[in-house]
TORPA-4810 file (N, C-alpha, C, O; in nm, 3 decimals):
<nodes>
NODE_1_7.965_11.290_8.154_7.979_11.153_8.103_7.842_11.087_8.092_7.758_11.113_8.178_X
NODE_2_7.817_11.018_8.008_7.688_10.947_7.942_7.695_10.826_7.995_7.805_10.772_7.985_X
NODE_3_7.611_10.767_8.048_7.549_10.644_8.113_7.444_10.594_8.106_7.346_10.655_8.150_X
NODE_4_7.429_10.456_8.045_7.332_10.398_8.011_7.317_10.253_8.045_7.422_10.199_8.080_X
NODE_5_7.217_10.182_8.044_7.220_10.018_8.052_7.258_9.914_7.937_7.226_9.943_7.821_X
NODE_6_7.294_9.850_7.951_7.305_9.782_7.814_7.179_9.719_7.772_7.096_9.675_7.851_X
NODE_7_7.166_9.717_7.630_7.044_9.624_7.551_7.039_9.499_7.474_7.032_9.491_7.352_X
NODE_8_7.044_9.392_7.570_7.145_9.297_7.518_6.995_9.236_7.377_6.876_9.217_7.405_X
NODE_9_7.047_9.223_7.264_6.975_9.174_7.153_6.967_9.074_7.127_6.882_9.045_7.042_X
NODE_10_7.052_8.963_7.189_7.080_8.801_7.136_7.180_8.719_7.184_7.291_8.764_7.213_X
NODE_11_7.152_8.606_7.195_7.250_8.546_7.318_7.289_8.401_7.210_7.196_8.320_7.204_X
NODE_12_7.388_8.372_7.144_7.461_8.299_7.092_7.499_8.212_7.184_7.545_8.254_7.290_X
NODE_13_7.487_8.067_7.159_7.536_7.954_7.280_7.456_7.932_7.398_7.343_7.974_7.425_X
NODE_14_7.554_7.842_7.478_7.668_7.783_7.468_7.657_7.669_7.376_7.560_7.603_7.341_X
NODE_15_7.837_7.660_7.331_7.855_7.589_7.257_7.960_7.430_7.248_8.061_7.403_7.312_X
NODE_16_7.903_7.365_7.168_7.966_7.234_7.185_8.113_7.236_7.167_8.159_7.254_7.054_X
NODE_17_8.196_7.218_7.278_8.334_7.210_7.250_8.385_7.355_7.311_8.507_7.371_7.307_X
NODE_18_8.345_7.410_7.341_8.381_7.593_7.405_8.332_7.610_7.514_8.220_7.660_7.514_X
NODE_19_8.404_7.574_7.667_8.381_7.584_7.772_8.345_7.754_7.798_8.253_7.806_7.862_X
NODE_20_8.437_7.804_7.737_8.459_7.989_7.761_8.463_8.025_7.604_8.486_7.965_7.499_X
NODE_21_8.423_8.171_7.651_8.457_8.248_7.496_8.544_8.334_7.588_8.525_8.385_7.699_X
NODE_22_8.664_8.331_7.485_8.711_8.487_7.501_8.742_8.552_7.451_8.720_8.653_7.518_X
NODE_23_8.811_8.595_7.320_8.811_8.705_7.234_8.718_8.692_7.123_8.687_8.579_7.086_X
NODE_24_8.659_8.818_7.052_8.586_8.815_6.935_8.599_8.896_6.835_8.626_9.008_6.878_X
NODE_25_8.592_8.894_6.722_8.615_8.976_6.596_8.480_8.984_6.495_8.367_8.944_6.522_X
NODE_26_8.507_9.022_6.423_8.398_9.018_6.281_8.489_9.041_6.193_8.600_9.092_6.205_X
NODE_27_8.414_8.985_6.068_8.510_9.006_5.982_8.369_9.024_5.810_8.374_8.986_5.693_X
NODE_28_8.274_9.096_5.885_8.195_9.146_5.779_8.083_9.064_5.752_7.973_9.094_5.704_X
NODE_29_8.146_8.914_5.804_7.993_8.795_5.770_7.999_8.745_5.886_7.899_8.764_5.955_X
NODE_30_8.112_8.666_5.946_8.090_8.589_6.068_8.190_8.664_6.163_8.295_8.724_6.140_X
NODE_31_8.123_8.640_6.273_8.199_8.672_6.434_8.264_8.553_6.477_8.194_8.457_6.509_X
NODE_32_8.416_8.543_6.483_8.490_8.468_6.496_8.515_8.471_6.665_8.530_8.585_6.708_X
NODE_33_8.520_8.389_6.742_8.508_8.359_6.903_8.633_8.295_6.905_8.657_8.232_6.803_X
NODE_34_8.710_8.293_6.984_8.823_8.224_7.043_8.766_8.139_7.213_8.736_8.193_7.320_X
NODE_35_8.769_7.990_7.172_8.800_7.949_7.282_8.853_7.844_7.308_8.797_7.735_7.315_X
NODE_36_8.994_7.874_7.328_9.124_7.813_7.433_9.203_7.784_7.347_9.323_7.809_7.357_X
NODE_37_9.139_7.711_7.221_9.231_7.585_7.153_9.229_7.629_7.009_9.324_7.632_6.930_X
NODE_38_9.062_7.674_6.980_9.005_7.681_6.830_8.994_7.830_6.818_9.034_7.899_6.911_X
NODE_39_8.932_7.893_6.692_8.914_7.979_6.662_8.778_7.940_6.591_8.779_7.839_6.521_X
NODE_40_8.661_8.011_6.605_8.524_7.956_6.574_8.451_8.055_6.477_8.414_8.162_6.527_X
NODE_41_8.426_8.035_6.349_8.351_8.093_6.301_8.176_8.118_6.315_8.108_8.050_6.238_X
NODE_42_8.126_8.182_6.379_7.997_8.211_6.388_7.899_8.280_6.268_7.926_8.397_6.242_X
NODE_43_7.766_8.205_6.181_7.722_8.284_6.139_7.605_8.390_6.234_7.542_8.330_6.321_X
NODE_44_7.586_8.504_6.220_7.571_8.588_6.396_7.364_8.574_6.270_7.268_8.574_6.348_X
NODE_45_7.338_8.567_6.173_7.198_8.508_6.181_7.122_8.379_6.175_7.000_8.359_6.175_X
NODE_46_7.222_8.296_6.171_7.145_8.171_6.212_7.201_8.177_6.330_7.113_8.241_6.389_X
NODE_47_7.304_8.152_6.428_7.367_8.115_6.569_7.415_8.035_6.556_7.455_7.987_6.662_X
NODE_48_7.459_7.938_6.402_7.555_7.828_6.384_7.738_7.851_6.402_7.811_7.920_6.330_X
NODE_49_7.761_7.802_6.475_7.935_7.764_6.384_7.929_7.701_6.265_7.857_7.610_6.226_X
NODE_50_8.042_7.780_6.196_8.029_7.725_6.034_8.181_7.669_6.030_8.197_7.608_5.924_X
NODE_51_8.257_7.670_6.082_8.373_7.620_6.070_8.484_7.667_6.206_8.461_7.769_6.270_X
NODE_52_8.597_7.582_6.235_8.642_7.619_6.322_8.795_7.578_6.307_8.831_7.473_6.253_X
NODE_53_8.883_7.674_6.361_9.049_7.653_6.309_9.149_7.627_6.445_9.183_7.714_6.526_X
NODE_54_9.183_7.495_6.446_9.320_7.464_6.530_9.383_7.522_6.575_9.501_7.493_6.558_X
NODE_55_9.354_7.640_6.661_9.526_7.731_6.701_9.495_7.752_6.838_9.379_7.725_6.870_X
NODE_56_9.570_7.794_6.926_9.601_7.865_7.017_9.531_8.001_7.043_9.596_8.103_7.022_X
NODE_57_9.398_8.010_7.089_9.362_8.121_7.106_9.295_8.154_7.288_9.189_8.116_7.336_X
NODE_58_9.385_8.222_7.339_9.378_8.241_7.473_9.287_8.378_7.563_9.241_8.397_7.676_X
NODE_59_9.296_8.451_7.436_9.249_8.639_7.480_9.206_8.657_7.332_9.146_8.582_7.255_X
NODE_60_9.261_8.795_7.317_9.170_8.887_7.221_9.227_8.815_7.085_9.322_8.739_7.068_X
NODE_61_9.101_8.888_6.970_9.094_8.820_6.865_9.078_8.948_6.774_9.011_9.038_6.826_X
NODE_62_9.127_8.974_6.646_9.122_9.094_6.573_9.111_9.059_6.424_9.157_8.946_6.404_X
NODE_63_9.067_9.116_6.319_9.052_9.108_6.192_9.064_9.222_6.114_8.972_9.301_6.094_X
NODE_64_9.212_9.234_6.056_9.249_9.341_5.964_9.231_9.337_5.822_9.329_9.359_5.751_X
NODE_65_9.077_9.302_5.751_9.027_9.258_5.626_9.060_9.231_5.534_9.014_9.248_5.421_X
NODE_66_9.200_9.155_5.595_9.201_8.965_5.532_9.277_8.844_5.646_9.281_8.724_5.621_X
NODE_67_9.332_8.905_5.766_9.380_8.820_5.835_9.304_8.841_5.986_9.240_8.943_6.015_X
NODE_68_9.318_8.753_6.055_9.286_8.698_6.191_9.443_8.739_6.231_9.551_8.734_6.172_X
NODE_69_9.388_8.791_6.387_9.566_8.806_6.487_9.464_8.740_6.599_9.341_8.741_6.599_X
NODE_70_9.555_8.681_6.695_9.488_8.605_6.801_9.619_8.603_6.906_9.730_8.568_6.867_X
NODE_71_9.587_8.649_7.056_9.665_8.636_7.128_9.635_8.449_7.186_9.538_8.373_7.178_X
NODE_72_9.753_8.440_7.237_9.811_8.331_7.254_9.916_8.292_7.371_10.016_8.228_7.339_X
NODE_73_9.895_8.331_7.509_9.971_8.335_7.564_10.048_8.452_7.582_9.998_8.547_7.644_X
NODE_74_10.125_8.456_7.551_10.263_8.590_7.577_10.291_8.609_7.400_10.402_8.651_7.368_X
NODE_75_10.237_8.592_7.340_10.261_8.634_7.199_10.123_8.659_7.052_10.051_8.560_7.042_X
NODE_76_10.110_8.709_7.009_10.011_8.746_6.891_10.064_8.674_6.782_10.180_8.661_6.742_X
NODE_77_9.897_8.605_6.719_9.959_8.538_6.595_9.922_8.614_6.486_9.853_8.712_6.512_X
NODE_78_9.943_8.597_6.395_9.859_8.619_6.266_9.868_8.508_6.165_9.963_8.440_6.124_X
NODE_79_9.737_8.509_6.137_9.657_8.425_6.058_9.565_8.394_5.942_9.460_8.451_5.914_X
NODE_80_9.621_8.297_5.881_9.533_8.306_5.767_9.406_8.194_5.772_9.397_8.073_5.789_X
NODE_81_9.308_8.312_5.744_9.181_8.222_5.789_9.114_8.132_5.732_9.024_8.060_5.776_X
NODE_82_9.206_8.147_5.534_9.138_8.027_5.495_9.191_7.923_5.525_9.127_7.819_5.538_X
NODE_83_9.334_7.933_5.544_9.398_7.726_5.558_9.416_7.762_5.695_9.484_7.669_5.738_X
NODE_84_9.396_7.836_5.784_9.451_7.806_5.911_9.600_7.838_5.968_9.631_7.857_6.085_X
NODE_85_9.666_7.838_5.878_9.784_7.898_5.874_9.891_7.998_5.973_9.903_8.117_5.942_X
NODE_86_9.956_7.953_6.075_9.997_8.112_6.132_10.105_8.148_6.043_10.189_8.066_6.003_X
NODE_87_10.104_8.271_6.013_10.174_8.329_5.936_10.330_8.448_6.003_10.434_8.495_5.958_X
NODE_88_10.266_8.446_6.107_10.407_8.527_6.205_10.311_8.534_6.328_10.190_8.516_6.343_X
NODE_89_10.439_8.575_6.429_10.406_8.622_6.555_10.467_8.737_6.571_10.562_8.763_6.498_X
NODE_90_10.431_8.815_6.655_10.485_8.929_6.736_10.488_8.907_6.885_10.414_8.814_6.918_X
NODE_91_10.538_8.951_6.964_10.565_8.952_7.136_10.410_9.003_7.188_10.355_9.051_7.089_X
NODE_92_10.344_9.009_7.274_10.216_9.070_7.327_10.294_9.133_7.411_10.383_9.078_7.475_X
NODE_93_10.262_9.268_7.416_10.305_9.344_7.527_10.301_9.335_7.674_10.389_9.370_7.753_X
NODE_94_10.167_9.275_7.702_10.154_9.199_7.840_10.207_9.134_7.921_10.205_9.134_8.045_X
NODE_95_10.286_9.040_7.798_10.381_8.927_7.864_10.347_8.828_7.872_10.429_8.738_7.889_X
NODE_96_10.184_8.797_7.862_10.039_8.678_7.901_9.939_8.751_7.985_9.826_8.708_8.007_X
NODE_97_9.988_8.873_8.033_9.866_8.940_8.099_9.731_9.013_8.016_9.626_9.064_8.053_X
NODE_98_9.804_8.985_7.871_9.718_9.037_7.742_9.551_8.997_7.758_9.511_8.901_7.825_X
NODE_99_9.467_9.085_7.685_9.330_9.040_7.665_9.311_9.112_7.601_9.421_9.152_7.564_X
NODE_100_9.169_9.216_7.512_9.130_9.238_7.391_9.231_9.234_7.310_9.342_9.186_7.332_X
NODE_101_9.189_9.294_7.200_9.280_9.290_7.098_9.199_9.358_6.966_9.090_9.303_6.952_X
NODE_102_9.221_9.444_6.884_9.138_9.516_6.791_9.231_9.578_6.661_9.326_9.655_6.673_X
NODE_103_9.184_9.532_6.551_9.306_9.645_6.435_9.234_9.771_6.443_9.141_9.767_6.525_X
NODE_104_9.249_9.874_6.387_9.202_9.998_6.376_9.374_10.091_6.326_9.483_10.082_6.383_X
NODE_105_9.339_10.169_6.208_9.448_10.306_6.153_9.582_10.200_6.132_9.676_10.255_6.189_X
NODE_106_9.620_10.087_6.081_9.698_9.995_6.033_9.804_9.970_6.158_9.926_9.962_6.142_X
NODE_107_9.743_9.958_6.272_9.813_9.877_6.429_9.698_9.842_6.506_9.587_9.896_6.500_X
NODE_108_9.741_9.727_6.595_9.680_9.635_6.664_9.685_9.759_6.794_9.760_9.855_6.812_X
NODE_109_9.563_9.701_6.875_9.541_9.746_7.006_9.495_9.644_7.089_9.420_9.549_7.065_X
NODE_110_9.565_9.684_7.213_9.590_9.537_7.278_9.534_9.588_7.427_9.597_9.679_7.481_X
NODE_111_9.401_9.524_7.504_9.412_9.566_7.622_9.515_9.441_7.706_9.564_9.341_7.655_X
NODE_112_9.525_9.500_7.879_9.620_9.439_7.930_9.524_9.424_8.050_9.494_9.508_8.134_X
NODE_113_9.494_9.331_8.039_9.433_9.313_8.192_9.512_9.363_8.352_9.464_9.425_8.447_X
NODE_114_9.673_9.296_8.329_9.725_9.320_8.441_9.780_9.474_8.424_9.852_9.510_8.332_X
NODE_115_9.745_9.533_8.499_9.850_9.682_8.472_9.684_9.742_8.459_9.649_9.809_8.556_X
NODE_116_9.594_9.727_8.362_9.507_9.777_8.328_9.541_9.916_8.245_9.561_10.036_8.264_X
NODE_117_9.536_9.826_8.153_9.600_9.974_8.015_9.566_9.873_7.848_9.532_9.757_7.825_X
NODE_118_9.600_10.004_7.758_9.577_9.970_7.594_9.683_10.000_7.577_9.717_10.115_7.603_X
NODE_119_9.734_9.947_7.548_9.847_9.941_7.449_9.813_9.993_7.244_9.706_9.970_7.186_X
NODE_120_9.918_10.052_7.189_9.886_10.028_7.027_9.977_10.019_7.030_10.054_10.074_7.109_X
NODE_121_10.011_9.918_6.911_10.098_9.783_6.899_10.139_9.774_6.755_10.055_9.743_6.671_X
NODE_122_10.240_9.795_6.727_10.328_9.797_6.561_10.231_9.618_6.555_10.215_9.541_6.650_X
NODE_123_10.183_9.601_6.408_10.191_9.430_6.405_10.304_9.435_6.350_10.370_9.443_6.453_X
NODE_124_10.387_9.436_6.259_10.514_9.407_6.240_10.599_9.397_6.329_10.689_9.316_6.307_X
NODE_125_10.602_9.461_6.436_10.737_9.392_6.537_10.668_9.398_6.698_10.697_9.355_6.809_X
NODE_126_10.600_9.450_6.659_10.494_9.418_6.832_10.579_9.523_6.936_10.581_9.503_7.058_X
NODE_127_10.659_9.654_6.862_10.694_9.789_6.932_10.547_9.860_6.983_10.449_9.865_6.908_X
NODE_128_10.547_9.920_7.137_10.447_9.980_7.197_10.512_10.110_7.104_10.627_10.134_7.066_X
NODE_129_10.336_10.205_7.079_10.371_10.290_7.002_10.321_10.420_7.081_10.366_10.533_7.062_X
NODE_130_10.212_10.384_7.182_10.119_10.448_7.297_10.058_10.353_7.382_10.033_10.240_7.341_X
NODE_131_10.025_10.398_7.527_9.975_10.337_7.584_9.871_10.428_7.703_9.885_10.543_7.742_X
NODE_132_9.792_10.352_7.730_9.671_10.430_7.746_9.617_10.357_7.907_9.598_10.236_7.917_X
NODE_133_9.602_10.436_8.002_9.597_10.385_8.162_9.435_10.407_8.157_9.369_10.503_8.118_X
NODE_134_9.386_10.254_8.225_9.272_10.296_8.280_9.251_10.232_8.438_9.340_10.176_8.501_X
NODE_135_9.107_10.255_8.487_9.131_10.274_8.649_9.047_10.116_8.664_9.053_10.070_8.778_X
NODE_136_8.982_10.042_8.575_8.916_9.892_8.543_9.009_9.823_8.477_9.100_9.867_8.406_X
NODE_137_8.969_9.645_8.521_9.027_9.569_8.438_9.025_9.593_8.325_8.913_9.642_8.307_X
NODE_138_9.083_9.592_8.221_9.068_9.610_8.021_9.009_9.472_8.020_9.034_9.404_8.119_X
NODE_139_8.949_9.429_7.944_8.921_9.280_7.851_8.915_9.331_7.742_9.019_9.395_7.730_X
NODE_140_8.837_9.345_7.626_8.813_9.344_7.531_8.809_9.462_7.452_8.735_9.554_7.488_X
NODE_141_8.886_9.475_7.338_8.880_9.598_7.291_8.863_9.616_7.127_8.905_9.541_7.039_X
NODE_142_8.757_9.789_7.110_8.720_9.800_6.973_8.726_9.909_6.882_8.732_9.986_6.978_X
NODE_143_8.728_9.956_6.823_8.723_10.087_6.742_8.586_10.110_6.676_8.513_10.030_6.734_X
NODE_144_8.533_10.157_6.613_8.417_10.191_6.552_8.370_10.318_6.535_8.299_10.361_6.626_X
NODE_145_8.401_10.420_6.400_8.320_10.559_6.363_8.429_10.675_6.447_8.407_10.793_6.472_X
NODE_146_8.532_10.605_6.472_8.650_10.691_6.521_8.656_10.685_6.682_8.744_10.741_6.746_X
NODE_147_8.541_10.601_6.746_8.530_10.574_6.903_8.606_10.448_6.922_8.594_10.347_6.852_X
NODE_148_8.700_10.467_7.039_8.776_10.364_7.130_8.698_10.319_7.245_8.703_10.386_7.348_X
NODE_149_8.609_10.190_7.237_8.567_10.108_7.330_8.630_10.000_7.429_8.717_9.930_7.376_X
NODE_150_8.609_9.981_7.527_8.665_9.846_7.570_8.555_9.819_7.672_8.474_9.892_7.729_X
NODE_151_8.583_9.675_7.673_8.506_9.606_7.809_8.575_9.611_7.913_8.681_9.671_7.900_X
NODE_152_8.553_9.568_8.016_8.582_9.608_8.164_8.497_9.448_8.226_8.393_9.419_8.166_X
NODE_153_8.532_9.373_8.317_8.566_9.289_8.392_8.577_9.270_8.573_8.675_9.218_8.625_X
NODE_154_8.511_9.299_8.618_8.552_9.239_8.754_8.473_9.242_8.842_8.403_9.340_8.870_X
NODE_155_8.475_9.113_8.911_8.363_9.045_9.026_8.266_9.014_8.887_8.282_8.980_8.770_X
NODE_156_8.144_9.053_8.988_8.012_9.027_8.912_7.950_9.108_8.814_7.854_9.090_8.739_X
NODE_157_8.061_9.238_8.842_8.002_9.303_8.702_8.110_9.385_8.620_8.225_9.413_8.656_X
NODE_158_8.029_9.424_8.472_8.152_9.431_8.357_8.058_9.614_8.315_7.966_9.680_8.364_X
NODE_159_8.102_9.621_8.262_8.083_9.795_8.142_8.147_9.769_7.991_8.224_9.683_7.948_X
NODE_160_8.075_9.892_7.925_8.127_9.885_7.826_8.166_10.001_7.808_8.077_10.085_7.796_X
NODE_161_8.331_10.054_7.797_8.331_10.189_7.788_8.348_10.310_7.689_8.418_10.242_7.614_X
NODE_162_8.346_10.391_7.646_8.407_10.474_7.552_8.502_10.538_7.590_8.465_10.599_7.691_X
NODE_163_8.611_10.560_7.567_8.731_10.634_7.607_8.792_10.702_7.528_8.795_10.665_7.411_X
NODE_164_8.868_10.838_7.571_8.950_10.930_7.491_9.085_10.839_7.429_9.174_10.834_7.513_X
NODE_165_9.101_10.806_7.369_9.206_10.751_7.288_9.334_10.787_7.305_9.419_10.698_7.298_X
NODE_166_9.374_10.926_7.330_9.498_11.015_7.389_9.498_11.033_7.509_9.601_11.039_7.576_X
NODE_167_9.363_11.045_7.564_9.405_11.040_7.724_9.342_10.934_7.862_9.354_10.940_7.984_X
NODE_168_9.289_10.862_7.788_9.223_10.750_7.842_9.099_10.757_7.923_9.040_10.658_7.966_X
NODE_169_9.058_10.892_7.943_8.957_10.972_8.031_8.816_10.909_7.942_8.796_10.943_7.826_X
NODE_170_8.707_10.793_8.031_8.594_10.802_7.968_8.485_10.847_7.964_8.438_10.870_8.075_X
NODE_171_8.422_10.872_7.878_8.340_10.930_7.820_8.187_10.849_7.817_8.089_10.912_7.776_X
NODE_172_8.175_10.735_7.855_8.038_10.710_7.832_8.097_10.573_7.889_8.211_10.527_7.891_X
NODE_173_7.976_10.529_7.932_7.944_10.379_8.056_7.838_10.319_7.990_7.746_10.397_7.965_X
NODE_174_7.818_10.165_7.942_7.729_10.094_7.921_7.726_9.982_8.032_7.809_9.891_8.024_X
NODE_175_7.621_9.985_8.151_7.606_9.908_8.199_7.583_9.761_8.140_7.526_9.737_8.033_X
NODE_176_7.636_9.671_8.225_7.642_9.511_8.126_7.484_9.468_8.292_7.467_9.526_8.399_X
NODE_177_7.427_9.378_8.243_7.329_9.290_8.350_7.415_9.211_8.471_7.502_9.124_8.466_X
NODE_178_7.360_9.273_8.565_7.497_9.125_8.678_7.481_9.055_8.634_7.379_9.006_8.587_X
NODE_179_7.640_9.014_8.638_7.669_8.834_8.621_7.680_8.817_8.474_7.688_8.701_8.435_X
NODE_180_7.682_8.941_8.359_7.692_8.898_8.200_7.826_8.925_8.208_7.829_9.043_8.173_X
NODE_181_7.954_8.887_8.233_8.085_8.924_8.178_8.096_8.955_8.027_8.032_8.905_7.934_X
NODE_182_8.203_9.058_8.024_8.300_9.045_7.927_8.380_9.007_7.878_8.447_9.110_7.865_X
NODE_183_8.438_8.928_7.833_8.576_8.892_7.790_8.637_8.905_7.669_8.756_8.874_7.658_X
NODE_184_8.570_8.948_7.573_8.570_9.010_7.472_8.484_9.107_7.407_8.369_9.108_7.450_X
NODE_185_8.509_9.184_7.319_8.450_9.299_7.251_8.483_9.337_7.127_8.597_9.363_7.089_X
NODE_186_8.386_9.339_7.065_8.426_9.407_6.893_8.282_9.488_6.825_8.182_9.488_6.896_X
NODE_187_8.277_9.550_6.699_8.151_9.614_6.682_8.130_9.532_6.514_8.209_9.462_6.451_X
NODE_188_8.023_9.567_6.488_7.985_9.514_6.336_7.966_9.673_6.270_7.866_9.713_6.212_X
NODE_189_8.066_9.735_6.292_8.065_9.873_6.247_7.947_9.914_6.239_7.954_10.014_6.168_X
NODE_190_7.798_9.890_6.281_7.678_9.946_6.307_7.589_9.962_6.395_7.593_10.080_6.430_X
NODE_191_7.507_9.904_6.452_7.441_9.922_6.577_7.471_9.803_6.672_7.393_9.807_6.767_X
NODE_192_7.539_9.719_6.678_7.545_9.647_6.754_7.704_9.590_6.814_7.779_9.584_6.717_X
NODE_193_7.761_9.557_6.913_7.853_9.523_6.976_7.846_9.380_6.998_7.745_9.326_7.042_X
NODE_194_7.979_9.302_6.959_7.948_9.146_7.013_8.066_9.132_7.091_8.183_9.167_7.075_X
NODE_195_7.990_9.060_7.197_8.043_9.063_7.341_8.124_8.907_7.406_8.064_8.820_7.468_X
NODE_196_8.202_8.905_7.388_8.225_8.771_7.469_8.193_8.771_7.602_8.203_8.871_7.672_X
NODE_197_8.146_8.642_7.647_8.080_8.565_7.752_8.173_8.498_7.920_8.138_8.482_8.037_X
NODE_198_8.293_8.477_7.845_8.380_8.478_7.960_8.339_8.279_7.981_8.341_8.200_7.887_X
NODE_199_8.309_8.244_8.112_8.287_8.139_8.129_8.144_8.039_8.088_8.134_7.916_8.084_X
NODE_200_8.051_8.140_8.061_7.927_8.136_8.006_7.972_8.045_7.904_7.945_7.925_7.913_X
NODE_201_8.036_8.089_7.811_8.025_7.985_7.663_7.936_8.073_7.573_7.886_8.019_7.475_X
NODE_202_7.917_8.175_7.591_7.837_8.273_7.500_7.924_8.418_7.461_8.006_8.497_7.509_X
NODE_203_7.845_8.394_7.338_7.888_8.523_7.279_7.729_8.611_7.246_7.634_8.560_7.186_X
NODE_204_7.735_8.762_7.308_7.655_8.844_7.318_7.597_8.927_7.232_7.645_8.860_7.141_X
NODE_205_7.550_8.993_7.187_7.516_9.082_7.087_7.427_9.216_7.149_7.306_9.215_7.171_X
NODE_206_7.516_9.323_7.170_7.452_9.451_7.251_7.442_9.552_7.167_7.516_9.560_7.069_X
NODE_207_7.352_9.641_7.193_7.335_9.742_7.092_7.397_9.863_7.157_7.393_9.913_7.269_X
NODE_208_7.474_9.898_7.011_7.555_10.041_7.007_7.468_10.174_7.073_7.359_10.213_7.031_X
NODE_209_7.542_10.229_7.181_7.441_10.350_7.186_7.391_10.415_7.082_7.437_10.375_6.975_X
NODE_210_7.321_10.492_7.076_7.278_10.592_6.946_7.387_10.749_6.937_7.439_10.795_7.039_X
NODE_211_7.400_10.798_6.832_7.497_10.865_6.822_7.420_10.967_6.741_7.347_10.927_6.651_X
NODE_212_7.435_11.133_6.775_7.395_11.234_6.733_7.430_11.304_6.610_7.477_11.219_6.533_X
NODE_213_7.429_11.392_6.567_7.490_11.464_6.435_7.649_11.412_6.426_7.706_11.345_6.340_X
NODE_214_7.695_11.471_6.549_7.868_11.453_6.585_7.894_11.256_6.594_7.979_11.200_6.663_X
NODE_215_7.838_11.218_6.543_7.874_11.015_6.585_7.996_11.031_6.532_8.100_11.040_6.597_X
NODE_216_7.983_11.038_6.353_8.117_11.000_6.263_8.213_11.075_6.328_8.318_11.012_6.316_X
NODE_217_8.234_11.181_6.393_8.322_11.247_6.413_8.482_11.219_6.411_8.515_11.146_6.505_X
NODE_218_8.584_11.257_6.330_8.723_11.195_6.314_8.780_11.263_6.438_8.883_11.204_6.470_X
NODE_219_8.758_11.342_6.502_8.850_11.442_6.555_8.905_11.263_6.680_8.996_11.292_6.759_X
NODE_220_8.878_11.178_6.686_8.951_11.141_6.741_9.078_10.991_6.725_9.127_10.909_6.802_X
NODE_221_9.088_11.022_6.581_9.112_10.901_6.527_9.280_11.002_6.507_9.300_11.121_6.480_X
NODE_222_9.374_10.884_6.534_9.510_10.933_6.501_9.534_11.043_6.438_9.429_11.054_6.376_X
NODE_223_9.602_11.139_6.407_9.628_11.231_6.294_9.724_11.132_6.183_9.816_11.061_6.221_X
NODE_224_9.682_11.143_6.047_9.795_11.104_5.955_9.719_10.969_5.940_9.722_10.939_5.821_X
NODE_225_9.643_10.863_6.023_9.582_10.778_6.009_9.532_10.744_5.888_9.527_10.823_5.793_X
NODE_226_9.481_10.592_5.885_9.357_10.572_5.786_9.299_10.501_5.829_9.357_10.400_5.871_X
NODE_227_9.107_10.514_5.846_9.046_10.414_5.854_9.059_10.231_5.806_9.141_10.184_5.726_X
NODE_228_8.973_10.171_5.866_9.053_10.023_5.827_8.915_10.000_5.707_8.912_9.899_5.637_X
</nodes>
C-alpha cells in the first residue's frame, strides 16, 4: 500500500455566511460547497463565490453534468442548478447518517459515516445496489480515471483514501496536516482534489498523487459501465 503526505495547493475561505463546509462537487468551472442552508458556487481561480442557491444542504454534494444531488438530512435531492429547483428526492441510505456523495457509471455513491461504508445508490429510487465496508469514518466521496477515493474523518486527523471498489481493501493513504478535516471530497478530473473543511469554513485544494503508465486503468470501474 502507497503512502504519502498530502500537498495542500490552496486554501479557499472562510466564507461570509458558511460557518462549515461540507460537501463539494465540480462541475467543470466552479466547485460547488454545501453549507447547511445554501449551495455555493465557487470560482476555484479567483476564490470568489459567484452565486449561491437556497436549499437544504447538510453532507455530500454530487454533479452528474447537468444536475446537482445534495444530501439533506435523511434524503437526496436533485437539482437544477440554474433556477434552483429541486427536482425529486430519493431516500439516503443512511437514514441522516449520510455524508459524501459522488455520481460516477450513471449511480450516486454515498458514504455513511455511521456504519462506516459506501453505499451505490440507484438515483431513481435510492435502491442500495452494493455496499462497500470500511474500518474509518467515510466523509466524502469521489471517482476519478476509474479510482474510488474517499475522505476519512476522526479526532484530529483525516486521510485521503484509494480503495478497491469491490472489496473495499485500500490501496493508498494521503496523509491530510493535523487539524485539516475532511468533510468533503471530489476531484477536477486532473491533478488536484477539493477538499471540504468541516468547521474551518474552507474548502481545500490537494494535489492528486501522480499516477504511472497503469493511472487510466479501467480494470476497476463496473463491468457494463460508462464513464460519466
Amino acid at each position: 500500500m502507497k503512502r504519502s503526505a498530502a500537498e495542500v495547493l490552496r486554501e479557499y475561505g472562510p466564507f461570509p455566511d458558511a460557518d462549515r463546509v461540507n460537501g463539494v462537487t465540480f462541475d467543470g468551472r466552479h466547485v460547488w460547497f454545501a453549507s447547511g442552508d445554501k449551495l455555493n458556487a465557487l470560482d476555484p481561480a479567483s476564490g470568489k463565490v459567484l452565486r449561491s442557491i437556497d436549499v437544504a444542504a447538510h453532507a455530500g454534494t454530487a454533479f452528474d453534468g447537468q444536475h446537482l444531488y445534495q444530501i439533506a438530512e435523511d434524503r437526496i435531492q436533485k437539482i437544477d442548478p440554474k433556477t434552483g429547483h429541486v427536482l425529486a428526492t430519493i431516500p439516503a441510505p443512511g437514514g441522516g447518517g449520510d455524508s459524501g456523495l459522488a455520481w460516477a457509471e450513471g449511480t450516486l455513491w454515498v458514504g455513511q459515516h455511521r456504519g462506516r461504508k459506501i453505499h451505490q445508490v440507484d438515483p431513481e429510487t435510492g435502491a442500495i445496489l452494493r455496499t462497500i465496508e470500511s474500518n474509518r469514518v467515510v466523509t466524502g466521496v469521489t471517482w476519478v480515471d476509474g479510482e474510488l477515493w474517499h475522505g476519512t474523518w476522526e479526532g484530529d486527523e483525516s486521510e485521503l483514501r484509494r480503495v478497491d471498489p469491490r472489496t473495499g481493501d485500500v490501496l493508498e493513504i494521503v496523509d491530510m496536516p493535523p487539524g485539516l478535516a475532511v468533510s468533503g471530497l471530489e476531484s477536477d478530473s486532473g491533478d488536484r482534489f477539493f477538499c471540504g473543511g468541516g468547521p474551518s469554513g474552507k474548502v481545500r485544494a490537494v494535489r492528486r498523487p501522480r499516477r504511472g503508465s497503469a493511472a487510466g486503468s479501467r480494470s476497476e470501474i463496473p463491468v457494463g459501465s460508462t464513464r460519466k
